[in-house]
N, C-alpha and C positions, 0 to 999 in steps of 0.2 A: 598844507595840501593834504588831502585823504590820501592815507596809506595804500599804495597798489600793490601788486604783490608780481614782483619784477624778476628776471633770472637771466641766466647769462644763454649765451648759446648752444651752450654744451650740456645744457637744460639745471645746473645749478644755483639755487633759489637764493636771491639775494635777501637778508633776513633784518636788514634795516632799513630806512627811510632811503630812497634813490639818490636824493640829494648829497646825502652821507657819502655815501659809493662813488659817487660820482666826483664830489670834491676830494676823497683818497683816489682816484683815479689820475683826474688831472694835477697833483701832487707828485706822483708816482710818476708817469709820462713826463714832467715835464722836468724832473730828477735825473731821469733815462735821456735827454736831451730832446728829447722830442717835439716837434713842431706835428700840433691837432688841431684837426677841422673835426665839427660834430655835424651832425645831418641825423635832422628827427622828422620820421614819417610816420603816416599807419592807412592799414591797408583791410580793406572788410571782403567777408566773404557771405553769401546767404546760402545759408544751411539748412532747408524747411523753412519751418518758422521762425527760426532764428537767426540773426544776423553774427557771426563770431567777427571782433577787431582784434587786432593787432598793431601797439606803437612799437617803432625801436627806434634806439638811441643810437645812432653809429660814429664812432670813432674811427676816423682816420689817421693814420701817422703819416703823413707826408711820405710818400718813400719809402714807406717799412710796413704796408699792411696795414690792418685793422681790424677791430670786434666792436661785440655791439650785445646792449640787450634788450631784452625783452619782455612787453606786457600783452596781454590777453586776455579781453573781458566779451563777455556775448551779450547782446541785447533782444529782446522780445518785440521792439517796436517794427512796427511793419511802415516801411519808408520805401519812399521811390528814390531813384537814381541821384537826382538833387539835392534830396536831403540827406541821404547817405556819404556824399562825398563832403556835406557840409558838416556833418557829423564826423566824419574821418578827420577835416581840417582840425573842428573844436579840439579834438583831442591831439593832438599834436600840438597846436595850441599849449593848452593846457599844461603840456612840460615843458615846451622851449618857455613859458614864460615864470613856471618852475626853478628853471634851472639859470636863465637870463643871467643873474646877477652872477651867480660863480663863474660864467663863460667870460663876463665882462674883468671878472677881479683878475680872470690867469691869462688873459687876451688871448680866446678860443677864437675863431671865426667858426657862427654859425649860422646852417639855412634850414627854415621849413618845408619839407618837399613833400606835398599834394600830388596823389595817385588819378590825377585830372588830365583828359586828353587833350590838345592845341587843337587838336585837326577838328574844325566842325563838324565831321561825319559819324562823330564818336557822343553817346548820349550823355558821357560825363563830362563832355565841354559842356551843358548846359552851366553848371556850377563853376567855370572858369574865372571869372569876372567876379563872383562873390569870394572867391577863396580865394582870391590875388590880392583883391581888397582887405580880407580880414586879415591876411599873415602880414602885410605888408602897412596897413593900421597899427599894428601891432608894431611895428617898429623891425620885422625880421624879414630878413632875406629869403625871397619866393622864388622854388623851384619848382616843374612841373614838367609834364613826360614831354620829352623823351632823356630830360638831366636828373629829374626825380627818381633814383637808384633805392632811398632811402624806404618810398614808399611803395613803389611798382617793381621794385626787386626782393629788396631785404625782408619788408614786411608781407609780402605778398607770398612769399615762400614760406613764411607762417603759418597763414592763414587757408594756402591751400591742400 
């Protein structure tokens, strides 16, 4: 997978491969006795001409809180609503299936959560029904608002 360039919340830059971190992460927690859930979102803002994303990785500890990190890339293309949310999914995408196989080796339970509304009145329902499909093609667990925390909270406080 291309090297992103990922950091924790407290804005400290993680300087290896996410994979790496992540497998010292789940190592660590699960040493600490911990039982984790991960919830991987991302969440777009348009900024002029540019679109800035935002994925994050969230760790939950059952019971005991949670952190999470984060990437940040801008794009130049100029997209409608549709594709932007479909483009938010691709990249979430992109690391849950990433990260799949370490989640499956430490038995994480994880969901993809898509910053997509239910409510037909909302213009990023249009993209509802493709982003249910790809995460859930995908073999992952599909969340979407008002349970999508990962990406209509976590990620969204990034981006704005």
């Amino acid at each position: 997978m291309e090297q992103h360039r990922w950091r924790r919340l407290d804005g400290t830059k993680i300087k290896r491969p996410i994979e790496d971190e992540v497998r010292t992460v789940l190592v660590r927690e699960k040493e600490m006795g911990h039982t984790l859930k991960v919830c991987i979102g991302t969440d777009s803002q348009v900024k002029g001409k540019e679109t800035e994303f935002a994925t994050v990785i969230v760790f939950i500890r059952k019971g005991k809180g949670g952190f999470m990190y984060i990437h940040n890339e801008t794009s130049q293309l100029k997209m409608n609503i549709k594709q932007r949310m479909l483009m938010e999914v691709s990249k979430s995408i992109e690391i849950a299936y990433a990260l799949c196989g370490l989640f499956t080796i430490y038995n994480v339970d994880m969901e993809v959560h898509a910053d997509i509304n239910t409510n037909h009145n909302f213009k990023s329902n249009d993209a509802l029904k493709e982003a249910m499909g790809y995460i859930m093609g995908m073999g992952f667990e599909f969340k979407a608002k008002p349970y999508a925390f990962a990406s209509s909270s976590c990620a969204n406080k990034v981006v704005q």
